[in-house]
N, C-alpha and C positions, 0 to 999 in steps of 0.2 A: 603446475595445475593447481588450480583451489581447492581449498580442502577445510570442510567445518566440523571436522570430528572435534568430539569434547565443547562442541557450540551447542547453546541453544536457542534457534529465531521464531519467534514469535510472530506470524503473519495474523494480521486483522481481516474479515472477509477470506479466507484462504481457502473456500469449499468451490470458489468454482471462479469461472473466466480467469484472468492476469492473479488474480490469488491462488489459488489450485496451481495454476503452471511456476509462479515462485516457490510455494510449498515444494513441487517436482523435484525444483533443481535443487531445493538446498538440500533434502533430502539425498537425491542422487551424489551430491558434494560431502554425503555425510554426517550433514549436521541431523542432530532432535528437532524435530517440527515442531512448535506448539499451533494449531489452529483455534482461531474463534472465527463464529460466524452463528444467523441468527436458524442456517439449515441443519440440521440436525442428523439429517437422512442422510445429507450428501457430504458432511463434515466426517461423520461414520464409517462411510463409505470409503473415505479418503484414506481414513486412518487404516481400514482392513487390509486396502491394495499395499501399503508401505509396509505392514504388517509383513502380508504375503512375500515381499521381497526384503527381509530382514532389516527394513530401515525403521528409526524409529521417530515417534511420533504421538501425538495425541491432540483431541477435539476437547472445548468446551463451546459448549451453547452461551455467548457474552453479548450482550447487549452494552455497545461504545456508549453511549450516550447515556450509562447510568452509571458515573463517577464509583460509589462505594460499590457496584457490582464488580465496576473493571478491576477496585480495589485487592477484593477478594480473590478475583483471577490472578493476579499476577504472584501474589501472595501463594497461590498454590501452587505456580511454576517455581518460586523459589522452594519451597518446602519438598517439592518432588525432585524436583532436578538439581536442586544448589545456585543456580547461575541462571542468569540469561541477558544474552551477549546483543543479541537485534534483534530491533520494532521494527517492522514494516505495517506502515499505519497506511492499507489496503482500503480498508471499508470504506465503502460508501454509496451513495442512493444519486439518483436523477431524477426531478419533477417540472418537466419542462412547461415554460408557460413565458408568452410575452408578458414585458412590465402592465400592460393595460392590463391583461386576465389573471395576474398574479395576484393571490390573496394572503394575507398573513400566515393562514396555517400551511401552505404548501413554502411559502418562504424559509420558515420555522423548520420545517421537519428535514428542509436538507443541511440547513443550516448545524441543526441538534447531531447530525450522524461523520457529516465531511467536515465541519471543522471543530464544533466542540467535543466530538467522538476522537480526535487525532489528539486534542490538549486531552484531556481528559485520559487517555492510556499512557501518552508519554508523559503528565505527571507523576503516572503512578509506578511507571516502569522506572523515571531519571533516578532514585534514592537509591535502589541495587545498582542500577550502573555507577553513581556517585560513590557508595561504598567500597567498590573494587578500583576506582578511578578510569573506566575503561568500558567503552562499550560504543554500537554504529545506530541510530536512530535513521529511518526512510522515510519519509511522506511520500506519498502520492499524489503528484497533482496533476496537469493537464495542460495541452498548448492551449487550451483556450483560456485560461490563465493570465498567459500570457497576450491572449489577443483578441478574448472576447470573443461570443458567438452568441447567434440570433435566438431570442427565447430561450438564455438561460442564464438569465440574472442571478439568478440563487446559486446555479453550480457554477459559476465562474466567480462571484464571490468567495465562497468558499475556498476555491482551486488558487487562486489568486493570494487568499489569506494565509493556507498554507504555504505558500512560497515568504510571504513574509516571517510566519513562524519558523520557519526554517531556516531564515538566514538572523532573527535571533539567538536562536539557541546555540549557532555554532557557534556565535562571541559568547554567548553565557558557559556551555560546556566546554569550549574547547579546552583550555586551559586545565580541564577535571581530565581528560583523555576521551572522551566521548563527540565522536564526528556522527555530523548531522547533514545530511542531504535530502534533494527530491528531485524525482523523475516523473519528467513533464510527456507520457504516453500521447502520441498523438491517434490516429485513427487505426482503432485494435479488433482486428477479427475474431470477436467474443462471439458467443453464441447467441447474446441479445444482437448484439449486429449483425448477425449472418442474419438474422429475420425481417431484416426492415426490406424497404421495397427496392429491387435491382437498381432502381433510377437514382437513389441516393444513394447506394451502395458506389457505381459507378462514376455519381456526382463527389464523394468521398477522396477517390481514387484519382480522379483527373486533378484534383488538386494538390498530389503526392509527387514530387518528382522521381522515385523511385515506383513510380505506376505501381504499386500494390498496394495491399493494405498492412499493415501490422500484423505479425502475431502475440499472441498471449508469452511464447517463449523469449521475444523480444524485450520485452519489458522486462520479464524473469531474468535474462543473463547480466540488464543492466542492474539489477538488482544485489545480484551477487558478486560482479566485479565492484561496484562500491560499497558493499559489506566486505570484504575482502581486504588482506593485507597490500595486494597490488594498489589499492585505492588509499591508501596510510595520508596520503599528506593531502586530501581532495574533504573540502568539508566544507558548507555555506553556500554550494553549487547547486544549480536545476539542469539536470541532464534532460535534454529535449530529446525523446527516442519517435522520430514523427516522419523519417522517408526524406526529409525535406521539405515538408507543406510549404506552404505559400498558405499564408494569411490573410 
């Protein structure tokens, strides 16, 4: 079985949908949570329930996308805890818009959070893990990523570019001890998607061949088998966790 006692993971976004449910599991698995996210309420909230069941954990309110903020956050996981072993670089925003109605500032702002918000933490995180020679790095990115979808130029850039950062860094860190991957979530029964209309809900699903839709835990367990010893020799890979779409 997996076991992250004496770990501490760092999820980005982790107060709610596929953040909060990775949060779950490593917790459950034993490890220290650290949570950022920009909810406060529901970051808190998080923290109390794990509390409640003797696991441990903690929230800051970080804003990715502000380089010397994320600075100082990391800097105080090191200071409180000693260590910290994996980045799950979670966060991130959707502003959907075809190329004709897309304007610079909604380009910008997903831009600033999904992919300069992923460099910008694992900058600040890689020099503890380079210290120790040892540590698992996640991004998050998305099958459409890999294939493109209607009206979202900016999130599939992004999604896209984290796949390329990701299979940089495993040739830059490999050889330090630090494996780097991403899991390409495909269509996830988040709580924003439970709200959209049955017809694309349904529209989603017909194109699964696994006829359902994803869960938030699904994502979370690939998360923790590739932070995980069982995952040792897997680094510069995108795990597609997506039913089988058809593209």
């Amino acid at each position: 079985m997996m076991n992250f006692e004496d770990q501490v993971i760092l999820i980005t976004g982790g107060a709610a949908g596929i953040g909060k449910a990775t949060a779950e599991a490593f917790a459950h698995l034993g490890g220290t949570v650290v949570i950022w996210d920009l909810n406060e309420e529901a970051g808190n909230a998080l923290v109390e329930d794990f509390s409640s069941k003797n696991q441990k954990s903690a929230f800051r309110k970080v804003d990715v996308t502000n380089f010397d903020e994320v600075g100082a956050a990391v800097q105080e996981i090191i200071d409180e805890f000693g260590r910290l072993d994996v980045l799950i670089n979670n966060a991130g925003i959707t502003m959907d818009k075809t190329l004709k109605k897309m304007d610079p500032a909604t380009w910008q702002k997903v831009i600033n959070v999904n992919l300069t918000g992923v460099f910008n933490c694992t900058r600040q995180v890689v020099n503890h893990m380079l210290e120790v020679q040892k540590g698992v790095i996640l991004n998050a990115s998305s099958v459409v990523g890999l294939y493109g979808n209607f009206g979202q130029t900016n999130y599939v850039a992004t999604k896209s570019g984290v796949i390329g950062m990701t299979k940089t860094w495993a040739r830059e860190l490999g050889g330090k001890g630090i494996r780097v991957n991403a899991v390409a979530p495909g269509f996830i029964a988040t709580e924003m998607v439970k709200q959209m209309p049955e017809k694309v809900i349904d529209h989603m699903v017909s194109k699964t061949p696994l006829a359902r839709m994803g869960k938030p835990e699904d994502i979370a367990n690939a998360y923790t088998f590739l932070a995980s010893e069982q995952a040792s020799f897997i680094t510069g890979t995108v795990l597609s966790v997506d039913g089988g779409i058809i593209s």
